[in-house]
VOFISE-190955 format. One record per residue: residue in three letters; x, y, z of N, C-alpha, C in turn. Coordinates in Angstrom, 2 decimals. Example, Ala and Ser with C-alpha at 12.3 -4.5 7.8 and 13.67 -1.06 7.14 Angstrom:
<pts>
PT residuo     nxx     nyy     nzz    caxx    cayy    cazz     cxx     cyy     czz
PT     ALA   13.19   -5.69    7.80   12.30   -4.50    7.80   13.20   -3.30    7.80
PT     SER   12.85   -2.25    7.08   13.67   -1.06    7.14   12.90    0.03    7.87
</pts>
This chain:
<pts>
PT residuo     nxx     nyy     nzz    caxx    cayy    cazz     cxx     cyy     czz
PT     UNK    7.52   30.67   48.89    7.50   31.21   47.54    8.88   31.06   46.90
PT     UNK    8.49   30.89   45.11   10.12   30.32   44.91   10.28   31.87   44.07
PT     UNK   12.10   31.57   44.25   13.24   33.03   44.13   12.66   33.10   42.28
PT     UNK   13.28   34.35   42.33   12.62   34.97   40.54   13.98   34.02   39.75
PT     UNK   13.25   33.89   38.51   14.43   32.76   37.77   14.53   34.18   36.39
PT     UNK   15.88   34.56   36.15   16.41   35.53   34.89   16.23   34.81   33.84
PT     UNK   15.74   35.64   33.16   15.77   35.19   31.45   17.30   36.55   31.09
PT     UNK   18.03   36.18   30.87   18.66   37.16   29.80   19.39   36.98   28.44
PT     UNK   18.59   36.20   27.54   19.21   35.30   26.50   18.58   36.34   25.57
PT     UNK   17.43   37.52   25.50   16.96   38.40   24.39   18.40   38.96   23.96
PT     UNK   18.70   39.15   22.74   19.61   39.95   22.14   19.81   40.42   22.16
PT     UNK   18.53   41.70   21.91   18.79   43.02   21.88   18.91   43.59   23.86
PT     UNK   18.49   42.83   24.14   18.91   43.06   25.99   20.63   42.82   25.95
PT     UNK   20.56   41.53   25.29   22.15   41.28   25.45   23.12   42.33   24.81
PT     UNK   22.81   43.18   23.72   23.73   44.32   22.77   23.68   45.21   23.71
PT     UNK   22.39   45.49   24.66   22.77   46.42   25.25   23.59   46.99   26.53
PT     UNK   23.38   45.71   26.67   24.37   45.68   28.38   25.51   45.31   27.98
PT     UNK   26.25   44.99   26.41   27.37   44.65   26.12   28.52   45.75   25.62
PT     UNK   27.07   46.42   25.44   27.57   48.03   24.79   28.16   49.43   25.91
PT     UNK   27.74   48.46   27.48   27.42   49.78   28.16   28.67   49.91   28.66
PT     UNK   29.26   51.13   29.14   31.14   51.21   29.86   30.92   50.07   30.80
PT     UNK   32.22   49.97   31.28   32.82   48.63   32.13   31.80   48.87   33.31
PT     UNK   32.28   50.06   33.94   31.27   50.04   35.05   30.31   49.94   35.25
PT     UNK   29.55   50.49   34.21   27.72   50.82   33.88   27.23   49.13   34.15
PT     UNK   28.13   48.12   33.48   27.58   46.57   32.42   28.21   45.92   34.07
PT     UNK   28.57   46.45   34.94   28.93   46.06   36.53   27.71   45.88   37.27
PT     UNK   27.51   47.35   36.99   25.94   47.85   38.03   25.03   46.89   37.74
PT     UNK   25.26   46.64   36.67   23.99   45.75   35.83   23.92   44.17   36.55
PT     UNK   25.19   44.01   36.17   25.33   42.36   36.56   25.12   42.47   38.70
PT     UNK   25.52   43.40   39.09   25.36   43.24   40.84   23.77   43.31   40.28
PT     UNK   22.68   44.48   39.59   21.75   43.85   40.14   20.75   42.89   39.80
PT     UNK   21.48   41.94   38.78   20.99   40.94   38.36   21.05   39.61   39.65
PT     UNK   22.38   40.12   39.90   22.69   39.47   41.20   21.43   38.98   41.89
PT     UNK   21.08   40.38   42.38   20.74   40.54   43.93   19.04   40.31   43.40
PT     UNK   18.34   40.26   41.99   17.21   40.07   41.90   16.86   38.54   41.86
PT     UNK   18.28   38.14   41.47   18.06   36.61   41.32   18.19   35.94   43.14
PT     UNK   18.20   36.87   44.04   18.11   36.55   45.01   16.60   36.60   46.23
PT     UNK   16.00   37.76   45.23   14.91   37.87   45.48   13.24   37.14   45.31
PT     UNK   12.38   37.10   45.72   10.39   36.56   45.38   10.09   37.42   45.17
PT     UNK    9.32   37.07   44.30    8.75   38.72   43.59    7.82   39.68   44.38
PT     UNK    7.48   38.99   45.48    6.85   39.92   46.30    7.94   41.07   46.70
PT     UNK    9.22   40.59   46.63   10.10   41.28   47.55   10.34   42.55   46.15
PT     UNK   10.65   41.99   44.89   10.82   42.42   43.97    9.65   44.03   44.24
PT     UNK    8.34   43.74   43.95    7.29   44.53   43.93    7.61   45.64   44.67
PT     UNK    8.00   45.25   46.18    8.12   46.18   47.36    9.41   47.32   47.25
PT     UNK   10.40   46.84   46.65   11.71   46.97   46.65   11.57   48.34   46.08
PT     UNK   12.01   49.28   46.83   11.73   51.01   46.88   13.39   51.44   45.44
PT     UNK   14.07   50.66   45.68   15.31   50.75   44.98   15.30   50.54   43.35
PT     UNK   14.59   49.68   42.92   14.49   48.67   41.92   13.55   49.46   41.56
PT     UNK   12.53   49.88   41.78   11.28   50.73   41.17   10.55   50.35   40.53
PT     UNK   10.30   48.82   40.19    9.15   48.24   39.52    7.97   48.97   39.15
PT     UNK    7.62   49.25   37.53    6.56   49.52   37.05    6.15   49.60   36.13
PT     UNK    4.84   49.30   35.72    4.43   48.86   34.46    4.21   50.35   33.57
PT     UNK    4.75   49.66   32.41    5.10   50.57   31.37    3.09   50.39   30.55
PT     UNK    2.20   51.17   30.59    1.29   51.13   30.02    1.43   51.74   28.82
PT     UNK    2.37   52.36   27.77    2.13   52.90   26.49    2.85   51.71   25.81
PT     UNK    3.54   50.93   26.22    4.16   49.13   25.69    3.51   48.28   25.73
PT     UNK    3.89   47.10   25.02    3.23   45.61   24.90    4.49   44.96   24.77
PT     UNK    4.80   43.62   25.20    5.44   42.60   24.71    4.99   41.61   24.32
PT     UNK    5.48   40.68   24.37    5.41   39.87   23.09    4.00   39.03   23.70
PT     UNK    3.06   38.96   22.52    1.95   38.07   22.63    1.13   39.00   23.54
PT     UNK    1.38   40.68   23.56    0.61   41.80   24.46    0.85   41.78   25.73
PT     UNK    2.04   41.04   26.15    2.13   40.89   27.61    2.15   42.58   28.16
PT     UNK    2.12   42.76   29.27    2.36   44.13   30.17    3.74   44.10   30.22
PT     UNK    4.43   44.92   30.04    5.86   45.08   30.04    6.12   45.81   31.30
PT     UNK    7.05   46.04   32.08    7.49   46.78   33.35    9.09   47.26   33.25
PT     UNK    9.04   48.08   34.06   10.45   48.75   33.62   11.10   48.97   35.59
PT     UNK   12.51   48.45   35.50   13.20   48.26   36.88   14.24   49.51   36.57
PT     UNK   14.89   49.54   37.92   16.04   50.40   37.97   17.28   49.39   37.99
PT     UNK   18.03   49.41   36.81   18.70   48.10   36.79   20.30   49.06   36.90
PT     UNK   20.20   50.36   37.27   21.26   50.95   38.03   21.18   52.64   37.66
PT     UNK   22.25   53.00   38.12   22.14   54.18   38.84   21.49   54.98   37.58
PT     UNK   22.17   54.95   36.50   22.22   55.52   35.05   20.58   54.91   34.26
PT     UNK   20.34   53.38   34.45   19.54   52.97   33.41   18.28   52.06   34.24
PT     UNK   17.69   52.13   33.18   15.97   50.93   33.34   16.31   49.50   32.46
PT     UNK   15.81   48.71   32.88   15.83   47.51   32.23   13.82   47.46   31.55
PT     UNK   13.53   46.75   30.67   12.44   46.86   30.35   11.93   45.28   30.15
PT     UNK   11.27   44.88   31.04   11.12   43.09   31.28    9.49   43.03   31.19
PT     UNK    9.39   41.05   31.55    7.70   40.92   31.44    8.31   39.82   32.71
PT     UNK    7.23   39.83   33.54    7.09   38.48   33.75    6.15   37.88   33.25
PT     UNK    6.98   35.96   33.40    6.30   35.39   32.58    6.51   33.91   33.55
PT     UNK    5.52   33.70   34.27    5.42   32.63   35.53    6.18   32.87   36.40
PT     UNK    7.72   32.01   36.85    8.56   32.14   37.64    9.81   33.31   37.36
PT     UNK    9.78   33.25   35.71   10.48   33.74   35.09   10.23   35.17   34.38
PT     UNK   11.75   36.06   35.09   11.60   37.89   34.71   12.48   37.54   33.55
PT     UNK   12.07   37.92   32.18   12.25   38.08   30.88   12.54   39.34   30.30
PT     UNK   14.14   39.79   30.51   15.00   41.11   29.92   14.20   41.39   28.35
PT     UNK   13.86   42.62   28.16   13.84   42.72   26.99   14.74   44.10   26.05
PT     UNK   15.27   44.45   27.19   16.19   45.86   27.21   16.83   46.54   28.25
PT     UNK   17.51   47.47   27.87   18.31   48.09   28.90   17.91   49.31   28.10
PT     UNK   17.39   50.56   28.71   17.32   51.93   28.53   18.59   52.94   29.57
PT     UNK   19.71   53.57   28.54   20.25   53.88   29.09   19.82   55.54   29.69
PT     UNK   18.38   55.88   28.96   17.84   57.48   29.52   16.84   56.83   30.14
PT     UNK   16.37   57.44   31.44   15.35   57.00   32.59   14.01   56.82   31.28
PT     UNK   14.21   58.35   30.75   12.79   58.16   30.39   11.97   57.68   29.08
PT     UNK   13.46   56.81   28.31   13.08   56.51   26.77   12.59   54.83   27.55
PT     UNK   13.13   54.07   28.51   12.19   53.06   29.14   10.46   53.09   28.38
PT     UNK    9.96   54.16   28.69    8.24   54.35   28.85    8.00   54.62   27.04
PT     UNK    9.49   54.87   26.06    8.75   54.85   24.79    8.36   53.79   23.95
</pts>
């Protein structure tokens, strides 16, 4: 199985991880790291990362949107889309992710 390929070229993903303190926009990039190291099976399993689908969202073209633990403080809010996990945000409150 092939490794997950990052999309992080969305904008408003990009303002937000540009916006976040030095350290916070750290956490972020180690776990961009370590997902781009991962198959999404591993992704799914991964007790840390917390993969889950956001059911009161849609993305683009109605996709299912899912929301990760992209560090200690925040959620990232992505789709996959074939090989490719597609950023569409960074939520810096756990629970505005699910609005």
């Amino acid at each position: 199985m092939a490794r997950i390929l990052l999309d992080l070229n969305n904008p408003f993903f990009q303002g937000n991880w540009f916006s976040l303190e030095r350290t916070e926009a750290l956490a972020v990039l180690a776990t961009l790291r370590k997902l781009g190291q991962l198959e999404w099976e591993q992704l799914y399993r991964d007790k840390g990362l917390r993969w889950e689908a956001i059911l009161s969202r849609k993305g683009p073209e109605g996709v299912r949107v899912c929301s990760l633990r992209i560090s200690r403080k925040a959620r990232a809010v992505a789709y996959r889309d074939g090989q490719f996990l597609r950023f569409l945000s960074i939520q810096a409150d756990h629970d505005s992710a699910y609005q």
